[in-house]
LOGU-342337 format. One record per residue (C-alpha): x, z, y; residue in three letters. Coordinates in steps of 0.001 Angstrom, whole numbers, plus 500000, padded with zeros to 6 digits. Layout:
N
XZYala
...
***
This chain:
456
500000500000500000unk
501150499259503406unk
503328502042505104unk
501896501359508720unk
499899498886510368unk
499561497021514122unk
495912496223515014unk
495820492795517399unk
492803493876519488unk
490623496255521332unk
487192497578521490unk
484695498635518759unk
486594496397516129unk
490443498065516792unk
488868501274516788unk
487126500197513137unk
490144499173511943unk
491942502170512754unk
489614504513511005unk
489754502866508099unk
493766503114508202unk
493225506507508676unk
490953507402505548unk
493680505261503817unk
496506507201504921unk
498249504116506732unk
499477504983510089unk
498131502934512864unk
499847500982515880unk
497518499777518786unk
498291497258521011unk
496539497291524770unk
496442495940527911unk
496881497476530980unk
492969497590531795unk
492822498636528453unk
495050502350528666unk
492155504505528858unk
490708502904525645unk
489850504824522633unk
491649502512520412unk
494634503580522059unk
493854507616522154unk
493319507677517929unk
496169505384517000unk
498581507129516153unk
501292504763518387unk
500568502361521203unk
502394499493523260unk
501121497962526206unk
501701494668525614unk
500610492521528960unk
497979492613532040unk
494717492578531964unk
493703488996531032unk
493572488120527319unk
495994485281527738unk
498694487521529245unk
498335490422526789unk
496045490039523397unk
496095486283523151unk
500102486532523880unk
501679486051520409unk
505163487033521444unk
504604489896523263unk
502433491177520030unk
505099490511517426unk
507322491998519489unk
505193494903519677unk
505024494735515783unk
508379494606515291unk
509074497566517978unk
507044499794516202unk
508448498410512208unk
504883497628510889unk
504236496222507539unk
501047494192508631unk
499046493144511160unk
495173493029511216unk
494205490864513625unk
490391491490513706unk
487742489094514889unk
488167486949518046unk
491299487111519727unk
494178485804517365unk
492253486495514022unk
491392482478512863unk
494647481392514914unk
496604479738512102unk
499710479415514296unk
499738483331514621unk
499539483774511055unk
502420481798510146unk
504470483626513034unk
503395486443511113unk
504904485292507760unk
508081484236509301unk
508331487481511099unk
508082489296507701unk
504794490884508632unk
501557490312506428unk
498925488671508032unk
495471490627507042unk
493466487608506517unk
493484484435504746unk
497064482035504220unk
497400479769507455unk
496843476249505643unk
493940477382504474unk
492712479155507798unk
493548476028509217unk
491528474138506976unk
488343476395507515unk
488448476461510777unk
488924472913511597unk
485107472212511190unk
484831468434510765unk
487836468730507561unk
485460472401506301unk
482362469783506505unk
484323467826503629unk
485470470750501775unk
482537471986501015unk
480842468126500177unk
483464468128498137unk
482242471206496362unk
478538469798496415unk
477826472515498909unk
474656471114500727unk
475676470357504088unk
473802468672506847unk
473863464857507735unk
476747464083510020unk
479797462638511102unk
482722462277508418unk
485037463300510819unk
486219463221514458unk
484455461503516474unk
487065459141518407unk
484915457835521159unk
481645457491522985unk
480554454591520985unk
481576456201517454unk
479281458546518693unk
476518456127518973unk
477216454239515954unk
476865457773514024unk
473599459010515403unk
472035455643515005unk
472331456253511870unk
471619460096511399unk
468582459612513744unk
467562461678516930unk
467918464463517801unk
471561465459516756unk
474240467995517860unk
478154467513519345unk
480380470391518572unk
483905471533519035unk
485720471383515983unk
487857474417517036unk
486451477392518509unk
482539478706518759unk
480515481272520713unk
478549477648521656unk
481561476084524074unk
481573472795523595unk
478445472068521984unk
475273469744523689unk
471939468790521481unk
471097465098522286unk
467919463520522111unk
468404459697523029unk
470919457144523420unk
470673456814526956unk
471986460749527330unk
474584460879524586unk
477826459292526309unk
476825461683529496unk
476548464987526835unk
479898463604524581unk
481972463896528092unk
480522467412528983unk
481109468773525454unk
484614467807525416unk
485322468750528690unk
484260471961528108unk
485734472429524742unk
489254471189525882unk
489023473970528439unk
487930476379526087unk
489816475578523181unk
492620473682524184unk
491429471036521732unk
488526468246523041unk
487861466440519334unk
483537466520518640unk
482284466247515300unk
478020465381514599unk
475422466764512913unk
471145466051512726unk
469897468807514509unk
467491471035513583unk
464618472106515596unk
463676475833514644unk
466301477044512058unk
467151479946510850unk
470330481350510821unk
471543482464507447unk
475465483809506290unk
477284484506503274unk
480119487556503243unk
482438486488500966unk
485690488325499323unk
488864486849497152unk
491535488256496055unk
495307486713496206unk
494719486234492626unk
492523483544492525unk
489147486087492260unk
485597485149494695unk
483260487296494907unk
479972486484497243unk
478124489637498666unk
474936488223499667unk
473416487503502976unk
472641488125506494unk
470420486642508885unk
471458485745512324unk
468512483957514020unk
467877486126517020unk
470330484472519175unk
470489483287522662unk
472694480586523781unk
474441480315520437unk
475017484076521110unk
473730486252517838unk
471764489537519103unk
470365491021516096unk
471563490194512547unk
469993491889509592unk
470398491802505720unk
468978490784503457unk
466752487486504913unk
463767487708504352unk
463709483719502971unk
466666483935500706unk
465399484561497108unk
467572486256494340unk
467276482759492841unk
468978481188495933unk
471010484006496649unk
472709484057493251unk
472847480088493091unk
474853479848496346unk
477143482759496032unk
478374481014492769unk
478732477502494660unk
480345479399497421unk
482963481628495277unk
483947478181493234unk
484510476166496201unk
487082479239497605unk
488719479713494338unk
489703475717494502unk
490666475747498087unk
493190479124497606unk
490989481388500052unk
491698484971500408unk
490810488109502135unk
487627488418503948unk
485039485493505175unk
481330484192505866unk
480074480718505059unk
477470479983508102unk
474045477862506823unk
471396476400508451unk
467695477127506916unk
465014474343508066unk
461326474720508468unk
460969473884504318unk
463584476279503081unk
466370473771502718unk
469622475240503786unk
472948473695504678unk
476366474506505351unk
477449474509509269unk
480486476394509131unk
483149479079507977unk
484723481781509529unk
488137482832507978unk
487940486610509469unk
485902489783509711unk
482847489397511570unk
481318491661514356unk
478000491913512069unk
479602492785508824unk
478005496205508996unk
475035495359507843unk
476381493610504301unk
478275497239504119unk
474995499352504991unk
473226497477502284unk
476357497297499599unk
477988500163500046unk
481277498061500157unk
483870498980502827unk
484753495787503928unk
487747496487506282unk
489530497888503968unk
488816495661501230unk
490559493661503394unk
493699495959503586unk
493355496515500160unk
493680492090499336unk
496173492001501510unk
498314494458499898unk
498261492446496974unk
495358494274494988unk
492571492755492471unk
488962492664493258unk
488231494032490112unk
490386497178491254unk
487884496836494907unk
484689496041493698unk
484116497557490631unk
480744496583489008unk
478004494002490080unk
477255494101493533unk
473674495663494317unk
471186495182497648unk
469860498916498367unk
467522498070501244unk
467614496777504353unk
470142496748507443unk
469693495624510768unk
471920496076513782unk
471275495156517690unk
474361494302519860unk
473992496429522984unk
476422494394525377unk
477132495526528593unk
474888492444530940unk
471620492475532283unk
469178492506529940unk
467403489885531686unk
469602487905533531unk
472430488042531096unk
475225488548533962unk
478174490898533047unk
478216494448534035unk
481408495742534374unk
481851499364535953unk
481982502773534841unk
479364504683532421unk
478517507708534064unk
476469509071531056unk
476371508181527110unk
474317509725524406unk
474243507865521233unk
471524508626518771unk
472048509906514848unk
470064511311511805unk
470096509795508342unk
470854505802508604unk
472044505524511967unk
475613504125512420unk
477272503271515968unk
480033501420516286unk
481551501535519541unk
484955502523521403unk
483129503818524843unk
482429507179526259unk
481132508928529244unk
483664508108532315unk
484786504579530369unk
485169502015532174unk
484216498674530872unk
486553495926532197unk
485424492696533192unk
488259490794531951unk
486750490785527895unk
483856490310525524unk
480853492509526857unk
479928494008523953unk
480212497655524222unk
478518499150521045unk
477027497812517671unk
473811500095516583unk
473116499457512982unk
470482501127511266unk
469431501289507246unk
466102502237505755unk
464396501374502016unk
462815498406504032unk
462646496415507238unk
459810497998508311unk
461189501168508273unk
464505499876509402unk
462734498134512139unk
461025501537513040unk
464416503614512425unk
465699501247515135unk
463232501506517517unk
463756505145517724unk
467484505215517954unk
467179502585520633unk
464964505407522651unk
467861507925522009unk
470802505356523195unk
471771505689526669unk
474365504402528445unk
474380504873532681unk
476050503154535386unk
475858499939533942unk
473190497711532729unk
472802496827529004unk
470694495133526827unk
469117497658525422unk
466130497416526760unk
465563493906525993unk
466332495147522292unk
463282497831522976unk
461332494908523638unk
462128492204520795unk
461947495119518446unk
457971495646520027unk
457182491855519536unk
454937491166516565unk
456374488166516055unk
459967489760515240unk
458418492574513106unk
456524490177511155unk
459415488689510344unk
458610484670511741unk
462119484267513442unk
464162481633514060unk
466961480315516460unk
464402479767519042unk
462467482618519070unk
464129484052522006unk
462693481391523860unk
459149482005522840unk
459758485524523576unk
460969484941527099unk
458032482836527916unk
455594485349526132unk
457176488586528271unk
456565485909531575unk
453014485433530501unk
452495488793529965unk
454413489732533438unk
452033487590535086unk
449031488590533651unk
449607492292534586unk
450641490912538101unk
***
């Protein structure tokens, strides 16, 4: 087992990572910036190295200045988290040349994953359903054209690097696609340093459905079921929960096995999620992979009972799933968690500042993930998620119910969040009776504006 390890980020997720290293009995190394000095993450480490200012690209996104920190402090690994550096294949292989182990998948095959158009062919390859597209980049305008002419209005451009729905533009005629393929482009070669679009049809009410997957260095998959996404806005997940309510055992089984043989042939390790689509007739296709930990994995924990950070530490220090997972995985009811994100909860503008009061609620089922206090400050320089509430009950009512009171118990003062627009979704009969999809924030915005106006 690794002697000591360097986590490559901040927040909720460094703070995660470092209590799982301590339950392990690994000693911990956190990295910060200098907004970041005051940070929890930094206080329960056990050493820290301010690596940079403020901005991400001068201190967490700086890959010299974090191996240096790594190499400073004589860690064995690194564990890079999600966002940040964490599906940055270049990183990883600085990582392996430095002597350090990466916590996460090889670099080939993180570059591989993430490059979405080449994933799109992977998992063809493996006959995982995926939706109609574009075989690859698209190299101009007219490709563009050529390839929805034959896929058929209304399609989608995306970035094949990056996410977080930068660089993507749905298009609904000729006559607006070479306008949308510029803007797209534009916006992902700012992003993501990398312009290249890739196609699919697009969908118009999907749901939002994702596999957790572990492997083993040893050539051992193992799927761990679901969790639904839907409740999004702008691309932007809100709410996941697990188990969907529209994946069967049937389906669930069926997939996990497609899913575990297609990463056993492509030499994946360490932690992941496939990402499907779900159309109106229960036809689901692949859209993506992530080749990290993501910020919902809590729920697939609450309803497992699998740790899944350090089943991650655990692959990466060379160790057998068998040895990880022992037995068949179960689903014990139902998880759902709310991202409370420090905006508006109507406008959706940032709110950066200092929380002058914090209470977080508890009892049986209630988990918080967070790394702020009362007298934090929240920077504006980073992510504005402040706090993951995840709650567990027998079933989604009484999960839904269990969250609705915790919600009532959260508070956070001196800056706005979104909990109160949770309050509200988590009020909506359409939500509770579980009719969701990827638009459903929109119908739920127009219904609270009808409703507004009628009490006007």
């Amino acid at each position: 087992m690794f002697r000591k390890v360097l986590i490559a980020n901040r927040g909720e997720i460094a703070l995660r990572v470092i209590s799982a290293c301590k339950e392990m009995g690994i000693r911990t190394v956190a990295v910060y910036s200098q907004a970041d000095r005051h940070s929890l993450h930094v206080k329960f480490a056990d050493e820290a190295i301010c690596i940079g200012p403020p901005r991400s690209a001068e201190s967490y996104l700086n890959v010299p200045a974090v191996i240096s920190a790594a190499e400073i402090a004589d860690v064995d690994a690194i564990h890079p988290g999600y966002g940040l550096l964490s599906e940055n294949a270049n990183f990883a292989e600085v990582c392996r040349a430095s002597n350090i182990k990466f916590i996460g998948p090889p670099p080939e095959v993180t570059r591989m994953m993430g490059e979405k158009s080449t994933a799109r062919q992977t998992m063809k390859k493996a006959k995982v359903p995926i939706l109609p597209g574009s075989d690859g980049i698209l190299e101009s305008e007219a490709a563009a054209l050529d390839c929805a002419r034959g896929i058929g209005y209304p399609v989608i451009l995306k970035a094949v690097a990056g996410g977080g729905g930068r660089g993507m533009r749905i298009c609904r005629s000729a006559e607006d696609l070479p306008a949308l393929f510029q803007q797209a482009s534009n916006e992902a070669a700012g992003a993501f340093g990398n312009g290249d679009l890739y196609m699919e049809k697009f969908i118009e009410r999907p749901r939002h459905i994702e596999f957790q997957v572990l492997a083993d260095e040893h050539g051992n998959v193992i799927s761990l079921g679901e969790r639904e996404c839907s409740i999004q806005r702008r691309h932007q997940k809100l709410i996941e929960e697990a188990p969907s309510l529209m994946v069967t055992p049937k389906l669930r089984a069926e997939l996990g096995r497609t899913i575990e043989r297609c990463l056993r042939d492509v030499g994946y390790w360490n932690a992941g999620t496939i990402e499907f689509l779900m159309d109106e007739d229960g036809k689901i296709y692949f859209i993506e992979m992530n080749t990290r930990i993501q910020v919902e994995h809590c729920v697939t924990e609450m309803v497992t009972g699998i740790d899944l950070v350090k089943a991650q530490i655990r692959i990466a220090a060379g160790e057998r799933l068998a040895e990880i997972v022992t037995g068949p995985v179960a689903i014990s009811g139902h998880a759902i968690e709310c991202r409370i994100n420090a905006e508006h909860p109507e406008k959706f503008t940032p709110s950066a500042g200092t929380i002058t009061a914090f209470n977080l609620p508890g009892g049986n089922g209630i988990r918080v993930d967070t790394a702020q206090y009362a007298e934090g400050v929240v920077p504006p320089y980073y992510d504005s998620l402040i706090a993951k509430l995840i709650c567990h009950a027998s079933n989604r009512e009484e999960a839904m119910n269990k969250m609705q009171r915790a919600l009532s118990q959260f508070v956070v003062q001196g800056i706005h969040t979104t909990i109160p627009l949770h309050e509200k979704i988590f009020a909506d009969d359409e939500f509770r009776s579980g009719g969701i999809d990827t638009k459903f924030m929109e119908r739920f915005f127009d219904r609270q504006a009808q409703k507004a106006k009628d009490e006007a």
